[in-house]
N, C-alpha and C positions, 0 to 999 in steps of 0.2 A: 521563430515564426511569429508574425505579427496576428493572432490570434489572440481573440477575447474567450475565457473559459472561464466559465462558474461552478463550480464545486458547493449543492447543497446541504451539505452536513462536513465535517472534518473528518475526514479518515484517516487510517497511519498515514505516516510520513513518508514511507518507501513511493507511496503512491503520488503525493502530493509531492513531492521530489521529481518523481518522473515524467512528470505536466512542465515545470518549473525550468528542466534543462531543454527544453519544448519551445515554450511559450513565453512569453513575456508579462502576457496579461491574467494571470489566474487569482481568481480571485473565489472566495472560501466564505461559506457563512460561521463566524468565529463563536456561534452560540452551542451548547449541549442540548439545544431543541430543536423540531422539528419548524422550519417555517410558516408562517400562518399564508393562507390560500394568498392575499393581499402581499404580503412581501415578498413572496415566492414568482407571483407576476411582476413587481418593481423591479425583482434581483434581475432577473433573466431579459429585463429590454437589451437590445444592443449586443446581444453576445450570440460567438460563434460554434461553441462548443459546451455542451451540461451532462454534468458527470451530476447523475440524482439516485435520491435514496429508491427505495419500493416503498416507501410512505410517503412518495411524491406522487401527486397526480399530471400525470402528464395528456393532456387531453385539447383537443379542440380551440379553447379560448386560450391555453397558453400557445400552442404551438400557432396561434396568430400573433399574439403578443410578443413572437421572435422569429423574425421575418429573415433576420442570416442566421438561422440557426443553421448548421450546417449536419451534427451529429450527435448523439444522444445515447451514453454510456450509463448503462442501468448498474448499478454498485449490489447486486444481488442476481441470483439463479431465476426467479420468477420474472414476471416482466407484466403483470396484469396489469400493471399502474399505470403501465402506456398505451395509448389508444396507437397501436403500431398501422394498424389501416391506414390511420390521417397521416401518419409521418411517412408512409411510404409513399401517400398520394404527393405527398408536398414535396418527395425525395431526398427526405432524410435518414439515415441512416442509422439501425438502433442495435445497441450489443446489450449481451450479458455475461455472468460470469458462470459460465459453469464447469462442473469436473473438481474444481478447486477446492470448494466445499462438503465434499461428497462425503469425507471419513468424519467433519467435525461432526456433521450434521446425523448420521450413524451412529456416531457415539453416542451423542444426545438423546437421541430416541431410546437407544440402551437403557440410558442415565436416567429418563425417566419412566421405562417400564421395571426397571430393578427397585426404586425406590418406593414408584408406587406399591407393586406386588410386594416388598419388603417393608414396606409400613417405616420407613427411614425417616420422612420428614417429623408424621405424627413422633416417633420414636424421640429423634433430635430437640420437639417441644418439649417430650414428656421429661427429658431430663434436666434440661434447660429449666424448667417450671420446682424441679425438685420432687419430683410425683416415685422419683425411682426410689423404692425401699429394697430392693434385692431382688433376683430372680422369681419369675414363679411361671407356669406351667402353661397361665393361660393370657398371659403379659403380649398384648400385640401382636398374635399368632396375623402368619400374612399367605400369600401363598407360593406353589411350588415353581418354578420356572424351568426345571432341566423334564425333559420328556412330555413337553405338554405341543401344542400348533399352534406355531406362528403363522397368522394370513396378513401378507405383504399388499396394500391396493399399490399399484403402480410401480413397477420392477424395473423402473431406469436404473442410474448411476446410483443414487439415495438407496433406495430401494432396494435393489441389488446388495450393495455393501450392510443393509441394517440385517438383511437375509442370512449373508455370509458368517455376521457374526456369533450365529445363533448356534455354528457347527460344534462348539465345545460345550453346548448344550444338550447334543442329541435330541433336537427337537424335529417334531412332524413340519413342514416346510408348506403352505398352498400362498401361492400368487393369482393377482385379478391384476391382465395386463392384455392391450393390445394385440404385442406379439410375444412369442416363443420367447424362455428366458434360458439357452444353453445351459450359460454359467451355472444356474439354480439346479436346474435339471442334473447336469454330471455333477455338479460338486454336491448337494443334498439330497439329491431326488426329488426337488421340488414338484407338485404338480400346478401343471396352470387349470384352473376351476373355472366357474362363472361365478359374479357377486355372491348370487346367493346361498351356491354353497361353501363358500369361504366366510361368512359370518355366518351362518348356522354351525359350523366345526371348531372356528380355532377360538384359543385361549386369550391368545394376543393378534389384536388386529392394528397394524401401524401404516398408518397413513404416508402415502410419499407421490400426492398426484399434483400437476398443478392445478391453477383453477379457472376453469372454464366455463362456459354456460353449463356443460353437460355435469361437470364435477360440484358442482355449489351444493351444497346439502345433498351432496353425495351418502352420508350416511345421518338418518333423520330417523322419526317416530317408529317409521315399519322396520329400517334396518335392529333399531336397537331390542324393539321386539324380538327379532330373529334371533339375537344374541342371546350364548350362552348367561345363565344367571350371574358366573363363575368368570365370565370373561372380563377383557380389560382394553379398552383404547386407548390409540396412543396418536397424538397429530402434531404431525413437524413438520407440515405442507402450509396449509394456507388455511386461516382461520372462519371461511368462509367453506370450506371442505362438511365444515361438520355444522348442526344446525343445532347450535348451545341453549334453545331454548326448550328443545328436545331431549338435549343431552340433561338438563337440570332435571329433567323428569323423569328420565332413566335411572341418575341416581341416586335420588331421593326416594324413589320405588324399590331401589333394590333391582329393576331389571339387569342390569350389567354391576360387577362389581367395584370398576374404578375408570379413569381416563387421568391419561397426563397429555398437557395441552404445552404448546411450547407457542401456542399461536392460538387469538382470535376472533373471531366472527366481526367483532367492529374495532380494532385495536386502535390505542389502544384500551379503550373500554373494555371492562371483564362482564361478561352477563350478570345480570341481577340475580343471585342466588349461588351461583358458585361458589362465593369465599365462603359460604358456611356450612360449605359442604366439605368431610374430612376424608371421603374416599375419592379424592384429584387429588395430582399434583401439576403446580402450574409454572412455569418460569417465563421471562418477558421475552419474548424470539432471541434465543441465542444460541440459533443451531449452528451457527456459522461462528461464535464468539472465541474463537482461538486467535493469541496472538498469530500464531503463523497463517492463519486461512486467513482473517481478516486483512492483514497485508499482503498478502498475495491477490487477495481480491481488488485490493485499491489498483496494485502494480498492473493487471490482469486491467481492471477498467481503465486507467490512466491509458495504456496502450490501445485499447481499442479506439480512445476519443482521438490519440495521436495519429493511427491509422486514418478515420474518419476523417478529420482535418485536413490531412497530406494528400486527400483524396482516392487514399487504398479501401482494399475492403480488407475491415477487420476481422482477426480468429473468429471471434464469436458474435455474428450477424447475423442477427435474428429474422431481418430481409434483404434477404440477400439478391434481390431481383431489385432491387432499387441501384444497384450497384454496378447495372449489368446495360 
């Protein structure tokens, strides 16, 4: 197909392969960075298909800057990067990837509610540094995880599954979700709450919303307040969910006892005061970082942009009224 296709960033191969048996013209930014505002509008003159990261802006001035753009494959579950109004006015067509990512990104939130509550990282230092002389009693006590409440904000796919894994826990279950969560309800008893009393209760609060006007400092100064002394959050949504200059205050105070962040507020900027703080633990978005998820994800966006292109509407079309 004589189709022009830009690929912002390099993903596996399975994906870029499956452009390739497609297209003729695909063409790939060959750097390990993210492009700057300026080469990111140079790339995209003249092409009809952009397969971009979620640390692309896709907005207004570029989407005039690409007059045959025709479709717009988001390489990520979120999609806040795209101004999707203006592409649906202009009737372009935009996917994402979801479902694919559901267990990496579960696990992770796991990965780092265990480590924090288990004092793992600080622990990993402390040996590394040679600080370990042997056992003792009161050596990085951390705390409990089996029988304590888990509060789930937003019980989709993520959400659900970070729930699910809590069952060899024996843990108290509350969710803060739109609708009714079946799954939760028969499989743990979950209850569905309202915010507030899901962060006055649980132990662990793990964030799984996207981000919207309504969600943006979604948990901030009064939420953390509310929060037990003892509790712990956890954010593998969007780093804008949580309002980190808040959060620095929380735990530097001692209001809440830890956060593990996998995403934030300006990434990728860390807030001023976090790294010296040793009740977080933080890693750079890699909820998704499974060999297999991440290429399923390329495969998964490759095919959306092929769909696009060929004039179908794709699995995962985010407007799907532009199609119609």
């Amino acid at each position: 197909m004589k189709c022009r296709v830009y690929v912002t960033r390099r993903i596996p191969e399975p994906g870029l392969e499956t452009l390739r048996q497609e297209f003729h013209d695909v063409l790939v930014n060959p750097t390990n960075h993210s492009l700057s505002r300026e080469e990111l509008l140079e790339k995209v003159a003249g092409i009809d298909g952009l397969l971009c990261m979620l640390n692309d802006r896709i907005d207004v001035d570029l989407l005039k800057a690409t007059p045959d753009l025709r479709g717009i494959a988001n390489y990520a579950v979120g999609y806040n990067n795209i101004d999707v109004a203006e592409a649906t006015r202009r009737g372009i067509p935009v996917s994402n990837t979801p479902g694919v990512l559901t267990d990496a990104t579960a696990d992770l939130a796991w990965a780092l509610l265990m480590a924090l509550t288990r004092r793992i990282v600080e622990g990993d230092a402390f040996v590394r540094r040679g600080d370990f002389k042997g056992w003792a009693p009161m050596l990085l006590i951390g705390g409990d995880i089996a029988g304590r409440t888990l509060g789930i904000v937003g019980a989709g796919r993520i959400g659900t599954a970070m729930a699910l894994r809590s069952k060899g826990f024996n843990m108290d279950v509350l969710y803060c979700s739109q609708e009714m969560n079946e799954i939760l309800e028969m499989e743990l008893g979950a209850r569905k709450v309202d915010k507030a009393t899901l962060i006055r209760e649980s132990d662990f609060i793990s964030l799984h919303v996207p981000l919207t006007d309504e969600t943006e400092h979604f948990i901030g100064a009064s939420e953390f307040k509310m929060m037990k002394h003892t509790a712990f959050l956890i954010n593998t949504s969007r780093g804008p969910v949580v309002d980190e200059a808040a959060l620095v205050e929380a735990l530097r105070n001692d209001e809440i006892a830890g956060a593990g962040l996998d995403v934030f507020e300006e990434e990728p900027k860390v807030h001023p005061g976090l790294n010296e703080l040793k009740n977080i633990v933080m890693a750079p978005h890699i909820g998704s970082a499974t060999i297999e998820t991440r290429s399923k994800m390329a495969v998964m966006a490759a095919e959306n942009l092929i769909a696009m292109l060929k004039g179908e509407k794709p699995e995962n079309c985010v407007n799907p009224d532009v199609l119609e």
